[in-house]
Phi, psi and omega in degrees: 000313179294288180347317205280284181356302195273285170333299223260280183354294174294310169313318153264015113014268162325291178266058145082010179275141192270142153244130168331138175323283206298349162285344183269331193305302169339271170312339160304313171325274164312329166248036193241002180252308187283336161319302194273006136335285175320274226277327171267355209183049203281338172274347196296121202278094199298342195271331186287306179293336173295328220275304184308306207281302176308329172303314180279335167305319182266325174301316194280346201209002177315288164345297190255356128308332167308312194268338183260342166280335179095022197241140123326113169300314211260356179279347180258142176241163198269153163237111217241000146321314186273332158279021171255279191345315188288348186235018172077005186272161171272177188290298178326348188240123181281003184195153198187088139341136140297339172283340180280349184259324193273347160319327227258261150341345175241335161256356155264001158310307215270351154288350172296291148354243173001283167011278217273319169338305187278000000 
């Protein structure tokens, strides 16, 4: 995914589109935590730290996204359903390794692959 990431990136680059600073930072961000994610911490539960990094996120800055945004804070709740939905998992699975995720990733590159093949 940072390959696709970096690869788009660059293309519009190439044809003259401007990007927000924080948006390149942003994407530099990412793809310098899933390098080191891979190579340090291949086990590392990916479903337990959003749960944790949203949580701590929402304790520290709930407040003041409530007021600039218009929301009741205490009216949101995290869904963590819906970020199991986004990576293609059932609701039944509670940890999800990086490496079980980029396993995950590489076989629907290669059923894609496959696909376009036929």
């Amino acid at each position: 995914m940072v390959t696709e990431v970096q690869r788009v990136i660059k293309a519009l680059l190439g044809y003259g589109a401007s990007l927000p600073k924080e948006l390149m930072l942003y994407v530099k961000n990412m793809v310098f935590l899933d390098g080191a994610i891979s190579r340090l911490a291949p086990d590392l539960d990916i479903l337990g730290e959003v749960a944790n990094i949203s949580m701590m996120f929402a304790q520290r800055h709930g407040d003041r996204l409530g007021k600039e945004l218009g929301v009741d804070p205490d009216a949101v709740a995290f869904d963590m359903s819906g970020v199991k939905a986004s990576l293609g998992l059932e609701d039944n699975v509670d940890r999800m390794t990086y490496k079980e995720l980029q396993a995950r990733r590489d076989l629907i590159q290669k059923r894609m692959r496959d696909h376009v093949g036929h």
